[in-house]
N, C-alpha and C positions, 0 to 999 in steps of 0.2 A: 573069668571063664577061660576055660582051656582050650586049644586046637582041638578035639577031641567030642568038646563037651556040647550038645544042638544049641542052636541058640532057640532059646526061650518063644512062643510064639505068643505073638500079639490078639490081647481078647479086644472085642468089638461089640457092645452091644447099641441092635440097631431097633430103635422101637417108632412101627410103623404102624396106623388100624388096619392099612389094604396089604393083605395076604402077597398079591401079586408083587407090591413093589418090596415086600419084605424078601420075596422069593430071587427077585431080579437084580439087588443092590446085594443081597447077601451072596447069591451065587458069586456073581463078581469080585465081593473081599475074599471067599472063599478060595476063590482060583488064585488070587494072589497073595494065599498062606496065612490068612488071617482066619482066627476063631471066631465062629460069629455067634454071640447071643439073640436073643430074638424078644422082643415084648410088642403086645400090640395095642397098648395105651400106656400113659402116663404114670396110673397106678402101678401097674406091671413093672414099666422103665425100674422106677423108683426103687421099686421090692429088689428087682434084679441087679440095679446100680449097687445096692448098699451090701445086696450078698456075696457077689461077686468080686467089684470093685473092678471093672476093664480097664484096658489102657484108654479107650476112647469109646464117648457117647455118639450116636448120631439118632437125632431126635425128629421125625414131622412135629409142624407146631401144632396141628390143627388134627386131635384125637380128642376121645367118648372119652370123657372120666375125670380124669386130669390131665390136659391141653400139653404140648412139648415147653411152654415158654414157663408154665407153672412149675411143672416139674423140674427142669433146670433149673429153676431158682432155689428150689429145695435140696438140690443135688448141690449146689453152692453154698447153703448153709448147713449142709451137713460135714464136718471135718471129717469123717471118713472116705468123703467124693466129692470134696469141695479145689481137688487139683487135678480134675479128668478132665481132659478140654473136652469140649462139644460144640457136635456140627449140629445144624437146623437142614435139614432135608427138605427141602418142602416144593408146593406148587402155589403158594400166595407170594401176590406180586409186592414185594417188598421197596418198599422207596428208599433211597440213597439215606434218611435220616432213618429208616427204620432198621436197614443195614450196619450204620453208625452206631446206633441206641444198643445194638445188640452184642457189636462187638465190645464197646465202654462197658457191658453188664458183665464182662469176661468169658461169653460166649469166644469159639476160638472162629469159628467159618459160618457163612450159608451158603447155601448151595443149591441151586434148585433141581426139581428133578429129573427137566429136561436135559441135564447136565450131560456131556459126552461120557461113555462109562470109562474109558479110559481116563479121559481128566481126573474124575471122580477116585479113583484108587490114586494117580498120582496125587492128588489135594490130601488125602486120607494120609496115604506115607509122610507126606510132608509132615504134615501133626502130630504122626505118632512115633516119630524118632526115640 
């Protein structure tokens, strides 16, 4: 890349079922120059993962259709998005071994949603170098 040349912006899709926090997390990557995709189930994720291809997932577990943790695993056997890290967004209170379990399945973060929104874009950039 050249002095010259923009640097490339970073896709993001973020797949939530509630509208709001889809509105709230995304406005926030938005402001900090990320492109945001959007899906609001696992189905969705999935279709939009494999057309797109973003730099980075961030998944609720717990959506209508197919669930965040199903789909991620699908997105893992898929060699087309089988090297996209993903975050789990979520509001289920996850225990120290379910945070464990999740990272060993090559999940990259969790994060919940009461998370500070500034943390939250900081954890994101971390990942998507």
């Amino acid at each position: 890349m050249t002095m010259d040349e923009p640097e490339k912006k970073k896709h993001i899709l973020l797949a939530d079922d509630d509208p709001a926090t889809r509105r709230l997390f995304g406005a926030k990557l938005s402001s900090a120059g990320f492109e945001v995709l959007y899906a609001k189930d696992g189905n969705e994720e999935l279709e939009m993962a494999t057309r797109f291809v973003p730099d980075l997932v961030i998944t609720d577990i717990d959506m209508p259709n197919t669930d965040g943790i199903k789909a991620s695993f699908r997105l893992r056997g898929d060699p087309r998005t089988e090297h996209i890290p993903i975050i789990f967004l979520t509001n289920a209170d996850l225990s120290a071994d379910a945070e464990k379990a999740i990272k060993e399945l090559g999940m990259a973060e969790y994060i919940p949603k009461a998370v500070d929104l500034g943390e939250f874009v900081e954890r994101v950039k971390a990942l998507i170098k």
